[in-house]
C-alpha atoms as an extended CHARMM CRD file, in Angstrom:
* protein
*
       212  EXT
         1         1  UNK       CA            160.7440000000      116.8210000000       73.6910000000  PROA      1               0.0000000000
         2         2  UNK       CA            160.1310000000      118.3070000000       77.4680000000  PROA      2               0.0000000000
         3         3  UNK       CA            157.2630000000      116.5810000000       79.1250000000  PROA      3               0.0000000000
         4         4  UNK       CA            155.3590000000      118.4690000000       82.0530000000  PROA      4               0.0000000000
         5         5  UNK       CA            152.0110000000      117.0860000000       83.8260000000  PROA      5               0.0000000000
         6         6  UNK       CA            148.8720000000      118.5440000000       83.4690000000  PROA      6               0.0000000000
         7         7  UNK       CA            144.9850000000      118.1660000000       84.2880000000  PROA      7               0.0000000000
         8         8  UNK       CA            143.0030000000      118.8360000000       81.4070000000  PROA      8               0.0000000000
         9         9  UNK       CA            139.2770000000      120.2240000000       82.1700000000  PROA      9               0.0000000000
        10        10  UNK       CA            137.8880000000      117.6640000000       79.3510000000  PROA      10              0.0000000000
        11        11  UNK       CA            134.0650000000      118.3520000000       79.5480000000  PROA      11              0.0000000000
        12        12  UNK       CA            131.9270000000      119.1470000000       76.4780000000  PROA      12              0.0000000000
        13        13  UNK       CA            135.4550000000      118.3730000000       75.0120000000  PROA      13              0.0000000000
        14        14  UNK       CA            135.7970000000      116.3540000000       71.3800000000  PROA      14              0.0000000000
        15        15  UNK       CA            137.7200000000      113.1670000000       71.3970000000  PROA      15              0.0000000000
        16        16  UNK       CA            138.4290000000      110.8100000000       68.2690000000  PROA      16              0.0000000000
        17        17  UNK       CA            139.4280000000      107.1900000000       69.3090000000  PROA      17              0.0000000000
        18        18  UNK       CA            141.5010000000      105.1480000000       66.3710000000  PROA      18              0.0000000000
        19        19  UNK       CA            140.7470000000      101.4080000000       67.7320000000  PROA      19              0.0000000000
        20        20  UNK       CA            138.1830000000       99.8200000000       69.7910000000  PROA      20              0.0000000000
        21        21  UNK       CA            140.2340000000       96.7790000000       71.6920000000  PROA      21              0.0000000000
        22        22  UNK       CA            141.2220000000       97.2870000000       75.5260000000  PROA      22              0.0000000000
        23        23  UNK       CA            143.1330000000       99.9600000000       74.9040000000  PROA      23              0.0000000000
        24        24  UNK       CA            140.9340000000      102.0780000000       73.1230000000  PROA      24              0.0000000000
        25        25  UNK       CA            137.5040000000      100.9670000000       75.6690000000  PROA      25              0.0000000000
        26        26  UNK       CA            140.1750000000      102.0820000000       78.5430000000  PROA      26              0.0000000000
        27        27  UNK       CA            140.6960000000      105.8190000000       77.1110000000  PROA      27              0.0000000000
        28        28  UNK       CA            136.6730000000      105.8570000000       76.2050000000  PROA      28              0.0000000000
        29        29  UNK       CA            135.3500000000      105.2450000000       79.8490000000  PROA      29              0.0000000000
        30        30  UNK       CA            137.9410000000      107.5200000000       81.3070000000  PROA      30              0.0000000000
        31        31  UNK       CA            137.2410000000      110.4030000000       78.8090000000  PROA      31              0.0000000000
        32        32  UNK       CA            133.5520000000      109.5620000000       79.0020000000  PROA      32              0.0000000000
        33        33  UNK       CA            133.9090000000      109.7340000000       83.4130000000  PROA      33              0.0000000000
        34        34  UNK       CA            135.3130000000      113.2550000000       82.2360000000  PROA      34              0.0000000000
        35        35  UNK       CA            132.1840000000      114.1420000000       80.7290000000  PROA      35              0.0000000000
        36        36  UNK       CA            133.8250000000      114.4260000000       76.9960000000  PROA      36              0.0000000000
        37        37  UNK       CA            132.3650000000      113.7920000000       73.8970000000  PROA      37              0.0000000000
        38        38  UNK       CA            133.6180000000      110.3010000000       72.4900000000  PROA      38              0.0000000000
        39        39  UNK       CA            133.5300000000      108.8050000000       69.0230000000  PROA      39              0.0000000000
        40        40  UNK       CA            135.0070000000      105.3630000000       67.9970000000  PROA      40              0.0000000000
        41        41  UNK       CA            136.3350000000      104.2100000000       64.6630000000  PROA      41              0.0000000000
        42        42  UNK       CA            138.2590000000      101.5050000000       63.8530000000  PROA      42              0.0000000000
        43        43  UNK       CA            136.8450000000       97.4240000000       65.0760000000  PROA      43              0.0000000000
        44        44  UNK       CA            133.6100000000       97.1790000000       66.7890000000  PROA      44              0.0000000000
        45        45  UNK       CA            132.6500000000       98.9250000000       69.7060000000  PROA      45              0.0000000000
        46        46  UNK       CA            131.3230000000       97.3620000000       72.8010000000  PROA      46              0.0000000000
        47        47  UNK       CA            127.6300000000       97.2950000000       74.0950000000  PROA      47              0.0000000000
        48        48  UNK       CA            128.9310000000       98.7510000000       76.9060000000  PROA      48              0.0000000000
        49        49  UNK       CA            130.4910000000      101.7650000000       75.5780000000  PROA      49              0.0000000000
        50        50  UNK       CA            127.6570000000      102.4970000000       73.5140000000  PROA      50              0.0000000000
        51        51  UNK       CA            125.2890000000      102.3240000000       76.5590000000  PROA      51              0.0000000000
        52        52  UNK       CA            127.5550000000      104.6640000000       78.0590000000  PROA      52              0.0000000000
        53        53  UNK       CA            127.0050000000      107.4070000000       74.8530000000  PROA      53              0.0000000000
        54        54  UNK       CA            130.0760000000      106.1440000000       72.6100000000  PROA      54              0.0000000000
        55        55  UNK       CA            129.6000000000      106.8950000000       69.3150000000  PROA      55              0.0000000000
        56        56  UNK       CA            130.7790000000      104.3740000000       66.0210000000  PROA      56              0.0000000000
        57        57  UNK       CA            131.5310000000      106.1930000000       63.0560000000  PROA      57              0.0000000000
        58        58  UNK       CA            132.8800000000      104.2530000000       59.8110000000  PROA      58              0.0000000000
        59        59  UNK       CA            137.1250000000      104.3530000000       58.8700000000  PROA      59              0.0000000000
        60        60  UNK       CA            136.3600000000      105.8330000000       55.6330000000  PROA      60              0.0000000000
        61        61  UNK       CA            135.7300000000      109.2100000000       57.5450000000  PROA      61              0.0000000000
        62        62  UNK       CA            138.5150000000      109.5350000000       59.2740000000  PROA      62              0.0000000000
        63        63  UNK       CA            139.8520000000      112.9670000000       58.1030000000  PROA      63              0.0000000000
        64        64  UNK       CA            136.5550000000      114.7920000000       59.1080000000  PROA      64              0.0000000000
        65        65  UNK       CA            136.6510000000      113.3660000000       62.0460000000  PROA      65              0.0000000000
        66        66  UNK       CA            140.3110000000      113.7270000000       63.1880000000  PROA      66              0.0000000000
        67        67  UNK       CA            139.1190000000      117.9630000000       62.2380000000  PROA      67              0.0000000000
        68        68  UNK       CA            136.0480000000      117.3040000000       64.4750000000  PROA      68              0.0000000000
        69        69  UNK       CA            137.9210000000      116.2540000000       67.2770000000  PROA      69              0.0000000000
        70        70  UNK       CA            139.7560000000      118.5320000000       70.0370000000  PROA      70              0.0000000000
        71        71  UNK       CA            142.1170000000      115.5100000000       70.9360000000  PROA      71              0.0000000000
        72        72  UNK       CA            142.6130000000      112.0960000000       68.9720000000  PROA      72              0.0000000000
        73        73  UNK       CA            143.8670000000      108.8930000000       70.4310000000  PROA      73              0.0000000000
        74        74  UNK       CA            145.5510000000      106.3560000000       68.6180000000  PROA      74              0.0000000000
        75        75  UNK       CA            144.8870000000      102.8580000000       70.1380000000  PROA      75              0.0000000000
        76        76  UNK       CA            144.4370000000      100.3230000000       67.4090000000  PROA      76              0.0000000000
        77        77  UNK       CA            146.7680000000       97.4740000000       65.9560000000  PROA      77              0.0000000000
        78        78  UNK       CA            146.2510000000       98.8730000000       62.0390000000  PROA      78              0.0000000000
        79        79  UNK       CA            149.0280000000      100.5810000000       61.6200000000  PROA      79              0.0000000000
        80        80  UNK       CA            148.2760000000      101.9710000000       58.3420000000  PROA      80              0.0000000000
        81        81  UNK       CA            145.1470000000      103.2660000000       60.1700000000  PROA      81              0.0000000000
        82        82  UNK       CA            147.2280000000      104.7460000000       62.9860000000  PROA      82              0.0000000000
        83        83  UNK       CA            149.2720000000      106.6330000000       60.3510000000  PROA      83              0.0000000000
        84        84  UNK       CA            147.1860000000      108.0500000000       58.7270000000  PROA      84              0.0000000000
        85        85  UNK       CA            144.9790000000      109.4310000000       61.6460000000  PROA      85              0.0000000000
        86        86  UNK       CA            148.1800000000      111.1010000000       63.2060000000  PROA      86              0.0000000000
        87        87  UNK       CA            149.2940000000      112.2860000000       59.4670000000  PROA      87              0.0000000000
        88        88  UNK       CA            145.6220000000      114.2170000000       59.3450000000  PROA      88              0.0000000000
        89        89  UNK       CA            145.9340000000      115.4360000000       63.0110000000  PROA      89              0.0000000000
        90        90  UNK       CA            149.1080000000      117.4910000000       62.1600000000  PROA      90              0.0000000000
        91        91  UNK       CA            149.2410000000      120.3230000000       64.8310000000  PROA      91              0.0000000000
        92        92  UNK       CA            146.2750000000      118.6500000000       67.3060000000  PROA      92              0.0000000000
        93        93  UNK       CA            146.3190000000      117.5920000000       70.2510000000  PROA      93              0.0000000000
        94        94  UNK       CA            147.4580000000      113.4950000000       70.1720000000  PROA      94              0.0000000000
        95        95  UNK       CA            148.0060000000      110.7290000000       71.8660000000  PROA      95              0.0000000000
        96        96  UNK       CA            149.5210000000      107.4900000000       70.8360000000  PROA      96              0.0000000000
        97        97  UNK       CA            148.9860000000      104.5810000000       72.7090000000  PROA      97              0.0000000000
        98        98  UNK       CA            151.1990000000      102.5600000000       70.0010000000  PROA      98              0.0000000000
        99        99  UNK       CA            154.1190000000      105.0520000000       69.8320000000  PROA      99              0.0000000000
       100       100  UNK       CA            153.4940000000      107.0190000000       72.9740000000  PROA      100             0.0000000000
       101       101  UNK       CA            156.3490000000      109.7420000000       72.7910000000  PROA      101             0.0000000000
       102       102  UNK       CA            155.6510000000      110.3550000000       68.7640000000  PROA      102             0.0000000000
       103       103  UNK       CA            152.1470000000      111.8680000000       69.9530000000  PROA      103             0.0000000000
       104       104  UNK       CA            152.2050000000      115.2740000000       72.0280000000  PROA      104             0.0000000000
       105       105  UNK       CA            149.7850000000      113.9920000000       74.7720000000  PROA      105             0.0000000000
       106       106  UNK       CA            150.3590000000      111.3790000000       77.4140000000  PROA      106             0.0000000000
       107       107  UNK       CA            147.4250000000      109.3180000000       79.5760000000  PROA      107             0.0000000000
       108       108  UNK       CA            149.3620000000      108.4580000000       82.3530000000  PROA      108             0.0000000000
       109       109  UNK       CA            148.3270000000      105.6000000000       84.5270000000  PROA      109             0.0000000000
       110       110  UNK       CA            145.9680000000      107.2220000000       87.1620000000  PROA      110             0.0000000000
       111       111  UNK       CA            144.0730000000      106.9110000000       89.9370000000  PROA      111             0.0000000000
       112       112  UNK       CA            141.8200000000      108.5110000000       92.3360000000  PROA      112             0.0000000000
       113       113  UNK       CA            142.3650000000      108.1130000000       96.3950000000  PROA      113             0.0000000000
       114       114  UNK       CA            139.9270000000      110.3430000000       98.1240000000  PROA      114             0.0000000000
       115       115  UNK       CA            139.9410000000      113.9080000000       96.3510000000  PROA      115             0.0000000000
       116       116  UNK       CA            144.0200000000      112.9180000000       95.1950000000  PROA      116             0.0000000000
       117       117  UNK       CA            144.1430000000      111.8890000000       91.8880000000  PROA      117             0.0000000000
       118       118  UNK       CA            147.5950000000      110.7350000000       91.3780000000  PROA      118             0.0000000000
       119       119  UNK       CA            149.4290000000      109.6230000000       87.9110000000  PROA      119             0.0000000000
       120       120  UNK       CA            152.5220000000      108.0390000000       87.2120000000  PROA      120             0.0000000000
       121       121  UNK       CA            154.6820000000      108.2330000000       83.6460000000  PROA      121             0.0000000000
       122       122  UNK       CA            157.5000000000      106.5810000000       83.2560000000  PROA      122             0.0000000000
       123       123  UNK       CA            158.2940000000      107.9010000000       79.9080000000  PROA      123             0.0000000000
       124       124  UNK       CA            157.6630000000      104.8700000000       78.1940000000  PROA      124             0.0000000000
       125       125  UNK       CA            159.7910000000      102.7640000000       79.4190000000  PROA      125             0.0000000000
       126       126  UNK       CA            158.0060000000      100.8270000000       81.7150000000  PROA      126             0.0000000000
       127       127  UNK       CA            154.1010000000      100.5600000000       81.7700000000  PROA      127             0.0000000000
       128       128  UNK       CA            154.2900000000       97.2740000000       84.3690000000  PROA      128             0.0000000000
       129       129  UNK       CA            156.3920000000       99.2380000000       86.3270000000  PROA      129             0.0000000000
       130       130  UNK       CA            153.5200000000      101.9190000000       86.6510000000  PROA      130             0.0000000000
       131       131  UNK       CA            151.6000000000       99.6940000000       87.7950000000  PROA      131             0.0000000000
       132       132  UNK       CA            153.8850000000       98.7880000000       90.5670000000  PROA      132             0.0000000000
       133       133  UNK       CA            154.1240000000      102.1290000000       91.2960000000  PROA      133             0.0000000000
       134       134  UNK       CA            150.8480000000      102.7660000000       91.7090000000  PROA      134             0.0000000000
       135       135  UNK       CA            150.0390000000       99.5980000000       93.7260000000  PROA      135             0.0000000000
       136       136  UNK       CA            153.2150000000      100.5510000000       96.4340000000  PROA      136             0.0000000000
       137       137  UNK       CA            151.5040000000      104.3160000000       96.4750000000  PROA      137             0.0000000000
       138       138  UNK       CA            147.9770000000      103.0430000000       97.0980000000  PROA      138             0.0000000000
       139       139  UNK       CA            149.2910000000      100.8970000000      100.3000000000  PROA      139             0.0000000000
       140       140  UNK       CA            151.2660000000      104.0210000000      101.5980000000  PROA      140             0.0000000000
       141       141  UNK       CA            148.9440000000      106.7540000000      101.5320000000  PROA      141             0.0000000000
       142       142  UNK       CA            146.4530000000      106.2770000000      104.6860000000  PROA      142             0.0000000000
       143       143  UNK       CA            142.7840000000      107.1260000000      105.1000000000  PROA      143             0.0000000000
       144       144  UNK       CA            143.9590000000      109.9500000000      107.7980000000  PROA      144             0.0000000000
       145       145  UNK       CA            146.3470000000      111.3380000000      104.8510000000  PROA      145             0.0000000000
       146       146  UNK       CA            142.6380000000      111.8310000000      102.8720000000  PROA      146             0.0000000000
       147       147  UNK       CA            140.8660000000      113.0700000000      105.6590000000  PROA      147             0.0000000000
       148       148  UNK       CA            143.7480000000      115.7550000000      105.6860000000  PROA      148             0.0000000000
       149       149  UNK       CA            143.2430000000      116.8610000000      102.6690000000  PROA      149             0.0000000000
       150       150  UNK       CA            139.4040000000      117.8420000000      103.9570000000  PROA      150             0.0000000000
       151       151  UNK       CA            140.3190000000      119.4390000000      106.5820000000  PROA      151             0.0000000000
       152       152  UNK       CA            142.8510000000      121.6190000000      104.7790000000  PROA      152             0.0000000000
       153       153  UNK       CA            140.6830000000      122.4740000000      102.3340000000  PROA      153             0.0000000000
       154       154  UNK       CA            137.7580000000      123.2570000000      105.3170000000  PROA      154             0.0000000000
       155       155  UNK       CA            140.1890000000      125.8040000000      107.2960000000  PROA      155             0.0000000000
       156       156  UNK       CA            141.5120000000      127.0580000000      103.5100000000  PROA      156             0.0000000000
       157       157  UNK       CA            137.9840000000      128.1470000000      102.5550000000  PROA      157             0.0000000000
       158       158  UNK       CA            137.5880000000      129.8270000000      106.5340000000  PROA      158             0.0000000000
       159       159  UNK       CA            141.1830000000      131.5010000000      106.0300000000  PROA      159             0.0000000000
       160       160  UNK       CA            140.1680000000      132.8130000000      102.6800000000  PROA      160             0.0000000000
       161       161  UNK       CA            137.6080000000      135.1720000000      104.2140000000  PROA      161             0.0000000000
       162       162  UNK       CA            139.8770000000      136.1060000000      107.1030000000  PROA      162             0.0000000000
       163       163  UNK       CA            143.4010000000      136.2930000000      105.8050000000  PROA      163             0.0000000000
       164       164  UNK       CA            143.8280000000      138.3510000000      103.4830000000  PROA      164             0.0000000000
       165       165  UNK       CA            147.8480000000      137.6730000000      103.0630000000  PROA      165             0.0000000000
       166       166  UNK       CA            148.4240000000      133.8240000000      101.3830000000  PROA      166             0.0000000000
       167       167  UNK       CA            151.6360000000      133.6350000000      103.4040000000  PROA      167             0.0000000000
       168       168  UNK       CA            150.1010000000      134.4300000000      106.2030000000  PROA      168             0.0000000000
       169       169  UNK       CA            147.4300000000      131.3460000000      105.5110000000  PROA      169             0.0000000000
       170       170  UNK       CA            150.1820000000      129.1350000000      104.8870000000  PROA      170             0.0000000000
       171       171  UNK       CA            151.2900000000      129.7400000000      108.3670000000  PROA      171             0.0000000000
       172       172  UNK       CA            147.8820000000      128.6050000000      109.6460000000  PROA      172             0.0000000000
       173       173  UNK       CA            147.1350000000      125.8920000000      107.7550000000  PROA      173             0.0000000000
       174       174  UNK       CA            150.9090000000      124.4890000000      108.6920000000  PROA      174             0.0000000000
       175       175  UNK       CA            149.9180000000      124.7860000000      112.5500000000  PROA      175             0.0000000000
       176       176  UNK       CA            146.8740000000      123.0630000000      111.5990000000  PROA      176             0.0000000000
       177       177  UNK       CA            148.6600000000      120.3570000000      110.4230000000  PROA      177             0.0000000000
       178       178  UNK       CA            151.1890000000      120.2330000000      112.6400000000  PROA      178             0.0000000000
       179       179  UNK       CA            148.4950000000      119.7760000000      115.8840000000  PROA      179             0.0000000000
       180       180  UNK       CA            149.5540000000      116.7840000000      117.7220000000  PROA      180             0.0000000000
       181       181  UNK       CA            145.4540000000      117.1160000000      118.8820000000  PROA      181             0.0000000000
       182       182  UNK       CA            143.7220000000      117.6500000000      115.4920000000  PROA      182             0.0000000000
       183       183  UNK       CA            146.1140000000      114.5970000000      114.1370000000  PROA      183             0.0000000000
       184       184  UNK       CA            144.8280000000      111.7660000000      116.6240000000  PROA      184             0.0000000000
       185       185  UNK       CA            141.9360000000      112.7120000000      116.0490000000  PROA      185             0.0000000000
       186       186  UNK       CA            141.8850000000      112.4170000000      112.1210000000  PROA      186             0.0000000000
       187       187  UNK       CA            143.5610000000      109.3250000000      112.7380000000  PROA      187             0.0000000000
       188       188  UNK       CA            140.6220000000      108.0300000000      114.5560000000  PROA      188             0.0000000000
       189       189  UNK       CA            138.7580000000      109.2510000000      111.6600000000  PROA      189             0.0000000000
       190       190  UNK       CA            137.0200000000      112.3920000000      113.5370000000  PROA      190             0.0000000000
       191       191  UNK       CA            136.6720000000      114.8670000000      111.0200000000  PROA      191             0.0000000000
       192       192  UNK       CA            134.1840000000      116.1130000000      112.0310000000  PROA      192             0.0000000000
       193       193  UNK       CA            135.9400000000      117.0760000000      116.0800000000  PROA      193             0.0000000000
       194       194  UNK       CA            138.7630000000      117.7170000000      113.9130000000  PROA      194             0.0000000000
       195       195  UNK       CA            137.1830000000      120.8100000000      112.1480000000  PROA      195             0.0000000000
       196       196  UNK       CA            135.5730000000      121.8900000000      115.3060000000  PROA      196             0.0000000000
       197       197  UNK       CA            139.1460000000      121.8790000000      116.6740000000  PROA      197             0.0000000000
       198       198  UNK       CA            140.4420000000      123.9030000000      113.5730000000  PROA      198             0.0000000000
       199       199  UNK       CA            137.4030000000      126.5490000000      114.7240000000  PROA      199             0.0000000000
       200       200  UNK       CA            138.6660000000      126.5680000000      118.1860000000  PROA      200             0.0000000000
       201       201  UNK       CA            142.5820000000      127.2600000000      116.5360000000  PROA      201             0.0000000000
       202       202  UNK       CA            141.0530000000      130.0090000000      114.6500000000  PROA      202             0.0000000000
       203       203  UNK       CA            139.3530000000      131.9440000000      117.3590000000  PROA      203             0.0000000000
       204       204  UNK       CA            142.3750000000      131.6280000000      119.5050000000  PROA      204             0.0000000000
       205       205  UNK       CA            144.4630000000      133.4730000000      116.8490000000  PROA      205             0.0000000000
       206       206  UNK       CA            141.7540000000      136.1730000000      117.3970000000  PROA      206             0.0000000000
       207       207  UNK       CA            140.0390000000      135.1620000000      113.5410000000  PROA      207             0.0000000000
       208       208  UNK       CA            136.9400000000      136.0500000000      114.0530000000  PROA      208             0.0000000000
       209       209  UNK       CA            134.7550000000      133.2680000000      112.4140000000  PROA      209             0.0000000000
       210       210  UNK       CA            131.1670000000      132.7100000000      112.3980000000  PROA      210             0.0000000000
       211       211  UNK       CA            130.1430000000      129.8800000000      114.9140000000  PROA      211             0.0000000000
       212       212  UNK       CA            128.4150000000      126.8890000000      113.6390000000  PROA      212             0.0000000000
């Protein structure tokens, strides 16, 4: 099977949950932070998750459900259960936190550092080592490496309106970078001099932009 990342737009989206241990609570609140629709089956579901708008629906509807849903994850420790959900999910989208590579979905261990949301798979083999991963990641990106990423996106959105050639944006947004000026000061964590600095690139490359 050939694996490939992607982000999935999950809002107003339909997810099933087989299992309501830590597993299964840790898929709920992340689908839930992705504004998707959540239903439980399987154990008892926390106060929490029903606070949260987590639905509990009974085992003995499991096939209507598994049709309901848009993606089903299989997180319990019945394995007859877990069968049988990924028996009546057939062609849907699934993922199996039991047997991760027998589903055709894979939560990856993520996490969020500024606007970079970052996830590591290992393919299975190694879910502590993800966790390594993530922890050596997290103390080598730098708060200036996140304060980069808002200033690219500020000159982007000003180059959009000027340039009309992407290549030709590229080439801007790499001298942008590149500035040994506009670097200290997102390093002192300027952003704000920093964009006025991006401006004052702009004009100089005869962009006419709109002043602040």
């Amino acid at each position: 099977m050939g694996w490939t990342p992607l982000i999935w737009d999950m809002e107003k989206n339909k997810v099933l949950i087989i299992g309501s241990g830590e597993v299964g609570e840790r898929r709920a609140l992340r689908f839930l932070e992705a504004d998707a629709e959540v239903i439980i089956i399987g154990g008892t579901v926390s106060e929490k998750l029903l606070a949260l708008g987590v639905r509990e629906k009974p085992a003995h509807k499991l096939q209507k459900l598994v049709e309901w849903a848009d993606l089903v994850v299989i997180a319990s420790g019945d394995e007859e259960l877990n069968n049988k959900a990924a028996h009546f999910a057939g062609n849907k989208f699934l993922n199996r936190a039991d047997h991760p590579l027998e589903g055709n979905i894979i939560v990856p261990t993520t996490f969020w550092l500024g606007d970079a949301q970052i996830s590591i798979f290992t393919g299975g083999k190694s879910p502590l080592m993800a966790r390594i991963l993530r922890k050596k990641i997290q103390e080598t990106i730098k708060e200036e490496d996140i304060l980069q990423i808002e200033l690219q996106h500020y000159a982007r959105e000003i180059l959009k309106e000027l340039v009309p050639h992407q290549r030709k944006r590229r080439d801007h947004l790499y001298q942008i970078l590149n500035s040994s000026e506009i670097k200290e000061l997102i390093k002192a964590g300027k952003l704000e001099e920093a964009k006025t600095q991006v401006r004052e690139y702009l004009r100089s490359q005869e962009l006419k932009i709109n002043q602040d």
